[in-house]
C-alpha positions as CSV (number, residue, x, y, z in Angstrom):
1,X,0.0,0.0,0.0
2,X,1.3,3.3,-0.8
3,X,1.2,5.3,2.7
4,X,2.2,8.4,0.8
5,X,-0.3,8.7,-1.3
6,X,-2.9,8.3,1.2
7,X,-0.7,10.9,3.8
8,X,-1.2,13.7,0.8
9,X,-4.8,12.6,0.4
10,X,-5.0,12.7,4.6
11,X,-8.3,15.2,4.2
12,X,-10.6,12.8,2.2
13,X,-9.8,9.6,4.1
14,X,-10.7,11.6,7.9
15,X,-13.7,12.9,6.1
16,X,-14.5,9.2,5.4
17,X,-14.0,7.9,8.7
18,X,-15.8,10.6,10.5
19,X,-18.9,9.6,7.8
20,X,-18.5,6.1,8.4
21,X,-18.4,7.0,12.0
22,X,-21.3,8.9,12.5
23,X,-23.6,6.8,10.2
24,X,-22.3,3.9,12.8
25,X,-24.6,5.8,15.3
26,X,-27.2,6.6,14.1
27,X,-27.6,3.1,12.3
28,X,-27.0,1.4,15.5
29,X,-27.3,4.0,19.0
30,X,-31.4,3.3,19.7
31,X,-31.1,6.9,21.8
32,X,-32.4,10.0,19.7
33,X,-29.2,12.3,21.0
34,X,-26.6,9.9,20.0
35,X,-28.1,10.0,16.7
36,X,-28.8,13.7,16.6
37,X,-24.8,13.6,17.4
38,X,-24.0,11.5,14.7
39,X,-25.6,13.3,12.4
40,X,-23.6,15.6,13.3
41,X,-20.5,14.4,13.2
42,X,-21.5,13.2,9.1
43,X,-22.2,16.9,8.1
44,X,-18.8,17.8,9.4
45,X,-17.2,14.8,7.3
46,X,-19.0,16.7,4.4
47,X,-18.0,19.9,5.4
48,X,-14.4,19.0,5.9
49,X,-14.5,17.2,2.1
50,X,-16.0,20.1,0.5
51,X,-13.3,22.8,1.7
52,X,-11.0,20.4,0.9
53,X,-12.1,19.9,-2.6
54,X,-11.8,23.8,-3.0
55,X,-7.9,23.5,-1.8
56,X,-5.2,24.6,-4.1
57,X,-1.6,23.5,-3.3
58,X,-0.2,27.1,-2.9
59,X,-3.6,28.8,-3.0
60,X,-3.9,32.9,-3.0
61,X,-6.7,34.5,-2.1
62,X,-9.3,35.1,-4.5
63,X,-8.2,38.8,-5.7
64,X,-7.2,39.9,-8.7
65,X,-3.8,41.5,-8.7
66,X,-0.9,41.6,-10.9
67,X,1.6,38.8,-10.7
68,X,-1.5,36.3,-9.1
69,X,-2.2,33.8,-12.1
70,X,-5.6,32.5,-12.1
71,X,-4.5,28.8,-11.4
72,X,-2.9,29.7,-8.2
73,X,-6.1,31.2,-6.9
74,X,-8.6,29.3,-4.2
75,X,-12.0,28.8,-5.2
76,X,-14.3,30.8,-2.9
77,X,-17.4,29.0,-3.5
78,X,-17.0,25.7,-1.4
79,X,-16.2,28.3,1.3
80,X,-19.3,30.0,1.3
81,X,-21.4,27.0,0.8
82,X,-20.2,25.4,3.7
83,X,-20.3,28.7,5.4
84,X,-24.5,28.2,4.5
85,X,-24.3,24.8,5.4
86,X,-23.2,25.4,9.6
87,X,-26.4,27.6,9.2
88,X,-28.1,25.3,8.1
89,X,-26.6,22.6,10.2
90,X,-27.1,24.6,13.9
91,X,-30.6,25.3,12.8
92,X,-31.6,21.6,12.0
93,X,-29.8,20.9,15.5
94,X,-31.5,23.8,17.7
95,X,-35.2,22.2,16.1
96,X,-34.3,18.2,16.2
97,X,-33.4,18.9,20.1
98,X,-36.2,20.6,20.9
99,X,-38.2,17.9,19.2
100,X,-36.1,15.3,21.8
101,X,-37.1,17.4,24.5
102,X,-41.1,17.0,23.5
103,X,-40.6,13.4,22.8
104,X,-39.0,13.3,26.0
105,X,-41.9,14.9,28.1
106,X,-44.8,12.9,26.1
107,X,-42.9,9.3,26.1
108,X,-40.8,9.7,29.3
109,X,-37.4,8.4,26.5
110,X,-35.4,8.9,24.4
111,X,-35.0,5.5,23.4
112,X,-36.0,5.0,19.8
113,X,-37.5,0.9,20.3
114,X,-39.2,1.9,23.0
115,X,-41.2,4.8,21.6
116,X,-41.8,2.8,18.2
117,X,-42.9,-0.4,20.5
118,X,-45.2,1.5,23.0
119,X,-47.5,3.6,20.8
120,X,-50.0,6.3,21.5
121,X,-50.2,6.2,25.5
């Protein structure tokens, strides 16, 4: 196996395991929390792949000036996507545990089998 290639390619393999991680809970942690945190954990996987897409080995900033070729420039966009996608990702968080906390007063759990195998009280 060639370790080098996979050191300079270091940012897509953690993404990988973080995804791989956090899909792990939330396929297999029956409490809503631990899979509200590994949803988490797999939009920052995606976030981290994204900006890394973006990278340029010896990236300037995004500004025209003289002597800055347009090859050696970052790309701005995955930035500000993922900038949208944190948003995004703290709303989603702020509602889903607020939703826990309901489920929590009506069911008395958080346990996923146990609210599916109980029904309406």
């Amino acid at each position: 196996m060639n370790f080098s290639r996979m050191f300079h390619n270091l940012n897509y393999v953690v993404s990988a395991l973080l995804f791989l991680m956090g899909l792990y809970t939330v396929v297999v942690k029956p409490n809503l929390i631990k899979k509200l945190i590994g949803l988490n954990i797999m939009e920052t996987s995606v976030f981290l792949f994204i900006v890394s897409i973006g990278m340029v080995e010896g990236g300037e900033a995004p500004i025209v000036a003289e002597g800055v070729k347009s090859s050696q420039m970052v790309n701005p966009i995955p930035q500000a996507l993922i900038l949208t996608g944190i948003v995004v990702a703290v709303s989603t968080t702020a509602v889903a545990l607020s939703l826990c906390l309901k489920i929590h007063e009506r069911y008395g759990t958080l346990n996923a089998a146990e609210i599916l195998g109980r029904g309406e009280p």
